[in-house]
C-alpha positions in Angstrom: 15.8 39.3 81.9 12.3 39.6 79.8 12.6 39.8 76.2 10.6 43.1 75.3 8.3 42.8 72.2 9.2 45.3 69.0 5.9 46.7 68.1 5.6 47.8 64.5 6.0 51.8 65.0 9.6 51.0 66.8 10.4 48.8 63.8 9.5 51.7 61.4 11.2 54.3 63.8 14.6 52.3 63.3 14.0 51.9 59.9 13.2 55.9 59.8 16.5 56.1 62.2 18.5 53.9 59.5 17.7 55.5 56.6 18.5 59.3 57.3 21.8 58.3 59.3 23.0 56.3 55.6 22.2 59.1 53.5 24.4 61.3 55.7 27.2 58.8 55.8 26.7 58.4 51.6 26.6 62.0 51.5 30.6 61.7 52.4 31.4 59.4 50.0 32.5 60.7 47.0 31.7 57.6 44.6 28.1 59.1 45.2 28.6 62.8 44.4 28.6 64.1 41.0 31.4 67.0 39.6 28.9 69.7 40.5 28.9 68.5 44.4 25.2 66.2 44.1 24.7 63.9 45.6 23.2 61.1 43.1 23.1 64.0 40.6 19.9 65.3 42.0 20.4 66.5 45.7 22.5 69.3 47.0 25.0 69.0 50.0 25.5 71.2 52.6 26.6 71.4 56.4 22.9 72.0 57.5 20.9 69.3 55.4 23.7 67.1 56.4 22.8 68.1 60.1 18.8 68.1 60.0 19.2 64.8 58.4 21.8 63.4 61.4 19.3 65.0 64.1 16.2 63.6 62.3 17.8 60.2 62.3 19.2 60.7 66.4 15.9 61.4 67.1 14.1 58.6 65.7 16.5 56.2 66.6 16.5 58.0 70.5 12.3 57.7 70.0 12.4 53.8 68.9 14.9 52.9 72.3 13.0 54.6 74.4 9.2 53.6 73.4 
């Protein structure tokens, strides 16, 4: 089996991929959310930021596999 080369736009698509599927998962931790329901005392929580940022994420990470 070849090994396929990683160009630099798949590298930044998983990084892209990575970074909005971690602040989804720290949005459940509740080390991370303030009294108020912030998360890092600056960003509000809610079922569909929670979901743009999980289908944003998908779809990068869907976009790096398959390019």
């Amino acid at each position: 089996m070849m090994k396929k080369n990683i160009t630099v736009i798949q590298k930044f698509a998983w990084i892209y991929a990575i970074g909005f599927l971690l602040i989804v998962l720290i949005g459940h931790i509740p080390i991370f959310i303030d009294d108020q329901g912030y998360l890092l005392g600056f960003f509000g929580i809610s079922f569909f930021i929670d979901a743009g940022h999980f289908i944003a994420g998908l779809g990068a990470g869907i976009a790096a596999w398959h390019s």
